[in-house]
Each structure stands twice: as structure tokens, then as C-alpha cells.
C-alpha positions as CSV (number, residue, x, y, z in Angstrom):
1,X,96.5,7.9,-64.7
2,X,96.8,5.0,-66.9
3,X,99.2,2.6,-65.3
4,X,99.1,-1.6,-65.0
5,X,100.1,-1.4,-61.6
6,X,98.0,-3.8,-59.1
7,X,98.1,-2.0,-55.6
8,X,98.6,-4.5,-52.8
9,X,96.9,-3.3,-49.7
10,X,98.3,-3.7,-46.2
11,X,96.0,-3.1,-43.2
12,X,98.2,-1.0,-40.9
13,X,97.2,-2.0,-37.6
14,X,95.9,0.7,-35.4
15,X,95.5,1.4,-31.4
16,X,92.1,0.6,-31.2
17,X,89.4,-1.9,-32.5
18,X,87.5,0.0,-35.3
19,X,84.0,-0.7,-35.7
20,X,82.0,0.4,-39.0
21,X,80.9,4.0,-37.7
22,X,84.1,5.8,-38.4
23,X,83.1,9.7,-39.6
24,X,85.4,11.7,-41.1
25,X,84.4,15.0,-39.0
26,X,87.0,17.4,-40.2
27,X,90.9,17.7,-42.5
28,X,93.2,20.4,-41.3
29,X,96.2,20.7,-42.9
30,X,98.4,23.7,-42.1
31,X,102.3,24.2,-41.1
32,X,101.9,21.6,-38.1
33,X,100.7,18.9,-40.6
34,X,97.8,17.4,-41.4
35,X,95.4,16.1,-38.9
36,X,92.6,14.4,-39.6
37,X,89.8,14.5,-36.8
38,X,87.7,11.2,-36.6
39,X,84.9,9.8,-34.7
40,X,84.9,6.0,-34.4
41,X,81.7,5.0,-31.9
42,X,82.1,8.0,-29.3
43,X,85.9,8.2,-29.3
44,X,87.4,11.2,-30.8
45,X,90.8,10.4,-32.1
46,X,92.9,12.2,-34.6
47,X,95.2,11.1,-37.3
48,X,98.4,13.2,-37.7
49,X,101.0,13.0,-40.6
50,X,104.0,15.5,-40.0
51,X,104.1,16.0,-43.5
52,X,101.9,15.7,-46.5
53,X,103.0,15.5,-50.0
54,X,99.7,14.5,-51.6
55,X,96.3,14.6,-49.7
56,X,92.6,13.3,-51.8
57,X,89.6,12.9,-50.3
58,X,87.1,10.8,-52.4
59,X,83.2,10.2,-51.8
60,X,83.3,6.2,-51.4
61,X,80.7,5.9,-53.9
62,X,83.5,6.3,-56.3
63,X,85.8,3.8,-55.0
64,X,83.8,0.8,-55.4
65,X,87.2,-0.6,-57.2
66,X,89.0,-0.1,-54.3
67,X,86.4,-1.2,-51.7
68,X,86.0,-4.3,-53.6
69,X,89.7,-4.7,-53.7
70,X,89.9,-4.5,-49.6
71,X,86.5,-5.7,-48.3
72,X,87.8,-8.8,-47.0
73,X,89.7,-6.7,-43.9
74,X,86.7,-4.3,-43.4
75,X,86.0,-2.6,-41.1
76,X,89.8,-2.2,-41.0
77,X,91.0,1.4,-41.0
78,X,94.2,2.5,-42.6
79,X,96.2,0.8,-44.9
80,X,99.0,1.3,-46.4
81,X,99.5,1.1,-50.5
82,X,102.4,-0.5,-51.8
83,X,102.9,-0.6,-55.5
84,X,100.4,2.2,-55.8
85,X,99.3,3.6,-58.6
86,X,98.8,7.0,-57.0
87,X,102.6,7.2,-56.4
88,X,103.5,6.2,-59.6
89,X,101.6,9.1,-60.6
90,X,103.3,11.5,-58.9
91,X,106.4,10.1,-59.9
92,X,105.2,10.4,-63.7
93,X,104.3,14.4,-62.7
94,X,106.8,15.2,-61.4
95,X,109.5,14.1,-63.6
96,X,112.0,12.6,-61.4
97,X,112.4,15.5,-60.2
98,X,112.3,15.0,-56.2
99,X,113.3,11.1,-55.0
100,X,110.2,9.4,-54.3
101,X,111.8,6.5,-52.6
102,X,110.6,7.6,-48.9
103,X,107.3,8.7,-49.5
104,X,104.5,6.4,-48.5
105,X,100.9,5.9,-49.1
106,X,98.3,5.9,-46.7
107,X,94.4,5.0,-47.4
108,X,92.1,5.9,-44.6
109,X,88.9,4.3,-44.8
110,X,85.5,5.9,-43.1
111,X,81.5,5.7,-43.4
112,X,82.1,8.2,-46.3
113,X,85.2,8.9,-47.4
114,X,88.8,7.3,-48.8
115,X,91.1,9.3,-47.8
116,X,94.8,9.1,-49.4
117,X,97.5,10.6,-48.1
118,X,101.1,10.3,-49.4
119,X,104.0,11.5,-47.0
120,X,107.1,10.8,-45.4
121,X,106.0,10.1,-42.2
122,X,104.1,7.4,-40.6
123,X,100.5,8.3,-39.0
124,X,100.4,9.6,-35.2
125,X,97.1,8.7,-33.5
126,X,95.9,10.6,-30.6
127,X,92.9,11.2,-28.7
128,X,92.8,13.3,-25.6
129,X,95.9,14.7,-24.5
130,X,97.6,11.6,-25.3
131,X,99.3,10.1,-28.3
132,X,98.9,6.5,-28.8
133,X,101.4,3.6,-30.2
134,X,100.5,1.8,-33.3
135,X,100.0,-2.0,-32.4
136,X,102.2,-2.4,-35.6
């Protein structure tokens, strides 16, 4: 993946304060989307995309790039990539093939994990029964 490109990361503001325990306890991704099942403190909240174009889940012991990159807004959830890397990628892969222009890129940030997800669609939070607004 040898591009120049600097990613600028934008913390995407989320419906609740997030504190540093945020576990990853389990990725499902079938027709419905993918939902991504988090603990933050005792809450149980998921994270649904309607669609997913590209999903990577990376041990955060390799990201220390990254981390360094966005440790001034930890412990700051989800952010979303703009001149990333990642997409430019995919773009490269897939040839110009499929317009790019929509997709976006999401980073979630746990205890663990970085998780990327690229899609169409901007992330749904719920927890419960109920589906909560992004402060954004």
C-alpha cells in the first residue's frame, strides 16, 4: 500500500461519553449489515453500518502509527478518515472500476482493536431496543 497520502482524522462525535474500557465483544456481518457489539463501562451498545464495502480488524499493537497519529482526542471512539490511505487503496484494486466517490471510512477505536470499516452509510448506534442520534 505505498501511497504519500497523510490521513486527517476526524473524531465523529458519538451519543455517549466514552471512557477508555471500550471491548470489542463480537463483529457480525451478514445480509442486515455489519454490527459491531461493544461494551463501553457496563453499557452494551452496537455499531451498525447498512453496508460494508471493506471491513479490517487490527490488534492495536500494530497501529502504533495510527495511535500516535490520534492520541490527542483519546479516548474518543470513532473517527472518520478523510484522505485515507486505505481508500486510495481500494481505489488502486479495483481499477476504477466502481465510483468510490460515496464510500466513507470509519476507524473504531477499542481496548484492543482498530477497527476500519469503509461503506456508504454512516454508523447507527443502538443499545436496547433503541437507536440513538449521533450528537454530530
Amino acid at each position: 500500500m505505498g501511497t504519500d497520502l497523510t490521513p486527517e482524522f476526524v473524531p465523529y462525535l458519538t451519543p455517549w461519553e466514552v471512557s477508555r474500557s471500550v471491548n470489542c465483544q463480537k463483529i457480525t456481518d451478514d445480509r442486515d449489515g455489519i454490527h459491531i457489539d461493544l461494551s463501553i463501562d457496563s453499557d452494551s451498545v452496537i455499531v451498525s453500518f447498512e453496508t460494508r464495502e471493506f471491513l479490517a480488524v487490527t490488534e492495536e499493537g500494530f497501529r502504533q502509527k495510527t495511535l500516535d497519529l490520534i492520541s490527542g482526542y483519546l479516548p474518543q471512539l470513532i473517527f472518520e478518515v478523510r484522505n485515507s490511505p486505505l481508500m486510495k487503496f481500494l481505489e488502486e484494486e479495483d481499477f476504477d472500476a466502481h465510483s468510490t466517490s460515496a464510500l466513507r471510512h470509519f476507524m473504531l477505536v477499542t481496548s484492543e482493536e482498530i477497527i476500519d470499516i469503509i461503506s456508504f452509510d454512516l454508523p447507527v448506534f443502538l443499545t436496547g431496543n433503541t437507536t440513538l442520534d449521533s450528537k454530530k
